[in-house]
Each structure stands twice: as structure tokens, then as C-alpha cells.
C-alpha positions as CSV (number, residue, x, y, z in Angstrom):
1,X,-17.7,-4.4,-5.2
2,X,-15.1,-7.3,-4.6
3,X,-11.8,-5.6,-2.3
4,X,-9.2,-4.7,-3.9
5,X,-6.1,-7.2,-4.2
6,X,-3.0,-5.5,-2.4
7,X,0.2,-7.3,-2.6
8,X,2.4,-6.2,1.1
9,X,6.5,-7.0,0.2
10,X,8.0,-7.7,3.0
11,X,5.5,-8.0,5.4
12,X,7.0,-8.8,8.5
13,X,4.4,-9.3,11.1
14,X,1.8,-6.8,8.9
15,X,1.5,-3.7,10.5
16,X,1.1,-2.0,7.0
17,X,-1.1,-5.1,5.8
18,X,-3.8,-4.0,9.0
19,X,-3.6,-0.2,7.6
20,X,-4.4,-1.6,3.7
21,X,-7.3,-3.9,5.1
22,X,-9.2,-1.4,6.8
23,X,-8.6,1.1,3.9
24,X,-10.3,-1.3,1.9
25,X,-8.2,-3.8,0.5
26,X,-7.9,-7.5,0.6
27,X,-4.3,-8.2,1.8
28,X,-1.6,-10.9,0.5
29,X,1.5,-10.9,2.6
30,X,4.9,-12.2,0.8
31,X,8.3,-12.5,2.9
32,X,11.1,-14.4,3.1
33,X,11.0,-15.7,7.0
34,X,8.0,-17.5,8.4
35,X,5.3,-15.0,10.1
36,X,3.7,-16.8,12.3
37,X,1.1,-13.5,13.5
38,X,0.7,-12.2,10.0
39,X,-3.2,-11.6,9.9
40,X,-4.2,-12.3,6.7
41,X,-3.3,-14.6,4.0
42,X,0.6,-15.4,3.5
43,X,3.1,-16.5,1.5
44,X,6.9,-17.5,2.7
45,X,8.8,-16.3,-0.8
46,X,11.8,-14.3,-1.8
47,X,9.6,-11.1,-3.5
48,X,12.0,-11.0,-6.2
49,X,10.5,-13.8,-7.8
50,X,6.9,-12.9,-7.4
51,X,4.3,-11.0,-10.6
52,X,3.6,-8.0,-9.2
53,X,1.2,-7.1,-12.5
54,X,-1.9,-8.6,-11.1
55,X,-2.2,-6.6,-7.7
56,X,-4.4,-2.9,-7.4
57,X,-1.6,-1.5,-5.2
58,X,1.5,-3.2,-4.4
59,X,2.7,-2.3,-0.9
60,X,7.1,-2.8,-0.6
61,X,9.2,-2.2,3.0
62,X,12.4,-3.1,1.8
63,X,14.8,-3.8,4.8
64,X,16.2,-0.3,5.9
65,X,19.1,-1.7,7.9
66,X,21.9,-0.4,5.7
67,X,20.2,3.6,5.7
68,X,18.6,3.6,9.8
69,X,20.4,6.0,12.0
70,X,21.6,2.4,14.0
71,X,23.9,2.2,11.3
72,X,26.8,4.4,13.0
73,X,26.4,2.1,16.1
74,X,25.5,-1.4,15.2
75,X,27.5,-3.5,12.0
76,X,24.2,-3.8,9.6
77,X,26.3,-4.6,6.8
78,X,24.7,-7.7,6.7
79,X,21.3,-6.7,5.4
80,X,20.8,-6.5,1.6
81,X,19.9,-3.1,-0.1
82,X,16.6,-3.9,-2.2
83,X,15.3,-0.3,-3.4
84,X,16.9,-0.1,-6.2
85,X,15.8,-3.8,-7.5
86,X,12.8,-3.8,-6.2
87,X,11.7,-0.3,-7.8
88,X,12.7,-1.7,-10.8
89,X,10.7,-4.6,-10.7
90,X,7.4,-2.3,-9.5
91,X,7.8,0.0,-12.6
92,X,7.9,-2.7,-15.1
93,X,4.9,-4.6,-13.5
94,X,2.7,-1.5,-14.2
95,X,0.6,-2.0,-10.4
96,X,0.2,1.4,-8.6
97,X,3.0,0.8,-5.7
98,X,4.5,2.2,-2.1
99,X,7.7,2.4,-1.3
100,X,8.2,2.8,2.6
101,X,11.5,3.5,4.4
102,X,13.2,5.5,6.6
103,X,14.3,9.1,6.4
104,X,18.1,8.3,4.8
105,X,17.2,5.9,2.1
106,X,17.2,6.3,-1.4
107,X,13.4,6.7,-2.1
108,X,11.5,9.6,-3.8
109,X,10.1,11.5,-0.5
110,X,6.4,11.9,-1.9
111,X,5.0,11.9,1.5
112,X,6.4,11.6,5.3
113,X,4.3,10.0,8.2
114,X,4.3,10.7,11.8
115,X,2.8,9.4,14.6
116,X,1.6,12.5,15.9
117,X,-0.8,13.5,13.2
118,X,-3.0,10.3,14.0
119,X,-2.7,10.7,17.7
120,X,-0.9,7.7,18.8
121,X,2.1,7.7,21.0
122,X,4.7,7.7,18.5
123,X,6.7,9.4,16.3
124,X,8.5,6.7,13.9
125,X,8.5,9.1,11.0
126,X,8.6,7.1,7.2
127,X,8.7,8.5,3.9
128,X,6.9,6.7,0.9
129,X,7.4,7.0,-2.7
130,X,4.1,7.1,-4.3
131,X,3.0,6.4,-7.7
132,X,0.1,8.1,-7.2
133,X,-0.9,11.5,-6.0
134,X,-0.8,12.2,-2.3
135,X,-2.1,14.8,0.2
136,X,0.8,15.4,2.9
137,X,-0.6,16.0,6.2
138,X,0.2,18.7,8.5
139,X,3.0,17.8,10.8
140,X,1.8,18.2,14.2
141,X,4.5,19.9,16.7
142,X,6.6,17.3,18.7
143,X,6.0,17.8,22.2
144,X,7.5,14.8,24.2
145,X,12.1,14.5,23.9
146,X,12.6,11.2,22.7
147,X,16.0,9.5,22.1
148,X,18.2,8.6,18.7
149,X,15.4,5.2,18.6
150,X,12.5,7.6,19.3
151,X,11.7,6.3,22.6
152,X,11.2,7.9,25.9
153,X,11.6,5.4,28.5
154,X,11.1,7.2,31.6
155,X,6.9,6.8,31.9
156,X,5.2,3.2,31.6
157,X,2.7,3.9,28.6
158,X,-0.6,2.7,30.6
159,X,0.5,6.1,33.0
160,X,0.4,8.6,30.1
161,X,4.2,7.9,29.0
162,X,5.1,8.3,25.4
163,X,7.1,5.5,23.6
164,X,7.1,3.9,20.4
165,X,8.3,0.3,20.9
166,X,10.6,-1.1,23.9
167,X,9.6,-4.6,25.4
168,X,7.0,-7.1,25.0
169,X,2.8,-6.2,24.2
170,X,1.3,-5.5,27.2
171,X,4.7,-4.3,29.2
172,X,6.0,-1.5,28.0
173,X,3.9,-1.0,24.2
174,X,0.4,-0.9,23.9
175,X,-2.1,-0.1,21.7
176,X,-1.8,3.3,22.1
177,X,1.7,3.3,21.0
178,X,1.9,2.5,17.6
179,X,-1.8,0.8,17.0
180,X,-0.2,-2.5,17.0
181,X,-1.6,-5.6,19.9
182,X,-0.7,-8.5,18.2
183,X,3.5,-8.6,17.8
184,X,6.4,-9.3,20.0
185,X,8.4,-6.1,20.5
186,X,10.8,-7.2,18.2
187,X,7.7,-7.5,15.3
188,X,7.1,-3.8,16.5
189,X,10.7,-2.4,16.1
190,X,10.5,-3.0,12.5
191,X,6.7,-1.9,11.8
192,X,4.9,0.9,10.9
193,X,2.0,1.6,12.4
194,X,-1.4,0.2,10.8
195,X,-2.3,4.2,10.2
196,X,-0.2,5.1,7.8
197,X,-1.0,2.8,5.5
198,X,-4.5,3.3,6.0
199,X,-4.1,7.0,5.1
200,X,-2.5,5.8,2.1
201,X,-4.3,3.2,1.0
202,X,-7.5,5.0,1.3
203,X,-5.6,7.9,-1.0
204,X,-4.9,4.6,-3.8
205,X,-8.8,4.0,-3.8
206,X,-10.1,6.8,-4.1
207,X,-7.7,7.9,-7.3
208,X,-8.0,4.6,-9.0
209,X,-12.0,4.4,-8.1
210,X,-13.2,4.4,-11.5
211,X,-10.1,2.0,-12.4
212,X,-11.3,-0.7,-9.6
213,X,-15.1,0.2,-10.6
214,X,-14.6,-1.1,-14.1
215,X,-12.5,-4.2,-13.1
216,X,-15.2,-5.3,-10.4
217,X,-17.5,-5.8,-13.4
């Protein structure tokens, strides 16, 4: 059977669009700065003019700058808030869609993430609003103090240290962070890693199975 066509809003470097390929799912990436290390196929577009209709599972990160916990410390004024138009726009193209973001914003809390219950060396809990039915995973016990950002500092990763994203590949992050060996550290700050959508895009599949079995022929 041909994959699956998965539309990934706001891709930034594609840490959700690894998690959707490996689930099963051939990947289109849409955002509105150039990517150049976005793995798979790519469009440079502003998502509020693209058909979402067309797509097995649309994938959407809207910027989380205005809810993030950086908020009370940084001016983030500047970033736009999209849930609201771009959840919108995914109910009225009729696609079975994600919603990621962070703990404060407005989304439906269907399911939460966490590093910890795939083993990697991060926290970096996300919720997702799902138009589909979800399993939650148990929430494994946090063991390692991190900070506000959820980063412990003190340990270099490659010497058992725990830390999600600090510094460039190959200095401070590794694949056993977050997943992730193909951004800058500033790609990672504002990823999620390939897991979680993996766990969900595997979820999508197998619910709409007999859907995706009848289009394939």
C-alpha cells in the first residue's frame, strides 16, 4: 500500500516530520522561513493559504511564543497566535489533524508527551489535540532537577548528563537527548522529538486503517 500523505504545518527543521515517516507516512513539510535541513519534501508557504482536505493526517505546531513559560522573561509579543485560525481551518478541511503545543496554550489536552516514557534524555512535555482517539501513556517519574527551560547543565550528555537542548549537535545535545542529529541547537529549541509523533502517527494509522486501505485501491 502507497504511505500515507501527511501534511507537517510549521515544520521548522522536522523533528515531528522524522516521528510521521517512520510511523508510516510520506511527509510534506510547509513553513514560512527557508529549512534548509528539513528531510523530506518542502514547501516555503504561509500555511494559511494551503488545502488541507487532501492530506491523511495533517500535522500543525503553531508558534508557542506568546503561551511558553519564557514569556514572563523575554518580550515574545512579537510572535503571532495561530491556534485559533488554524483549528479553524483543520475542522473545515475535514483531514484527521494534530495540534502540538506547549502546556499553557489554548489547545484541547487530548494527550501529553514526555521524554521520559520513550527513554531519551528529555523531558520537553507537549500536549496535542487530537481528532482521533488516543491511548495516554503512563508518565514515568521524573528523576533528574531540571531548570524553568528543562535543562540540566551541570553533566556533558556523552558522560550520562541529562539535558534537552543547550548548544550545538555534537557539543552539548546528542542523539540521546531528544532523538534529533541533524539541527543546530537553535532547530532543537523549538522541536519535539521525532518520538512523539511517531507514537501518534502510528495511533492515526491504525484508526483510519480500513479508511487508508480503501483509498490505496
Amino acid at each position: 500500500m502507497t504511505r500515507p500523505l501527511a501534511l507537517d504545518l510549521f515544520c521548522c527543521a522536522g523533528g515531528a516530520a522524522v516521528g510521521l515517516q517512520r510511523a508510516g507516512y510520506q511527509v510534506v513539510g510547509i513553513d514560512i522561513d527557508p529549512q534548509p535541513r528539513y528531510p523530506f519534501a518542502f514547501i516555503q508557504a504561509d500555511v494559511t493559504q494551503i488545502c488541507f482536505s487532501r492530506f491523511a493526517l495533517v500535522w500543525a505546531s503553531p508558534p508557542c511564543q506568546q503561551f511558553c513559560r519564557l514569556r514572563t522573561r523575554e518580550d515574545l509579543s512579537g510572535y503571532p497566535d495561530l491556534i485559533e485560525p488554524v483549528r479553524a481551518k483543520l475542522i473545515a478541511g475535514g483531514a484527521p489533524y494534530v495540534i502540538e503545543n506547549v502546556h499553557e496554550a489554548p489547545i484541547r489536552k487530548d494527550l501529553m508527551l514526555c521524554g521520559a516514557m520513550f527513554g531519551l534524555r528529555s523531558y520537553r512535555h507537549r500536549h496535542f489535540e487530537c481528532s482521533f482517539p488516543i491511548q495516554q501513556p503512563a508518565h514515568s517519574k521524573h528523576t533528574v532537577c531540571v531548570n524553568r527551560r528543562g535543562e540540566n547543565r551541570r553533566e556533558h550528555w556523552a558522560n550520562g548528563g541529562f539535558i534537552t537542548i543547550t548548544g550545538d549537535v555534537g557539543t552539548y545535545c546528542g542523539p540521546e537527548a531528544m532523538g534529533i542529529d541533524w539541527m543546530s541547537g537553535h532547530e532543537m529549541s523549538q522541536a519535539i522529538p521525532p518520538a512523539y509523533a511517531e507514537y501518534i502517527g502510528r495511533a492515526a494509522i491504525s484508526h483510519f486503517k480500513p479508511k487508508l486501505a480503501q483509498a490505496a485501491e
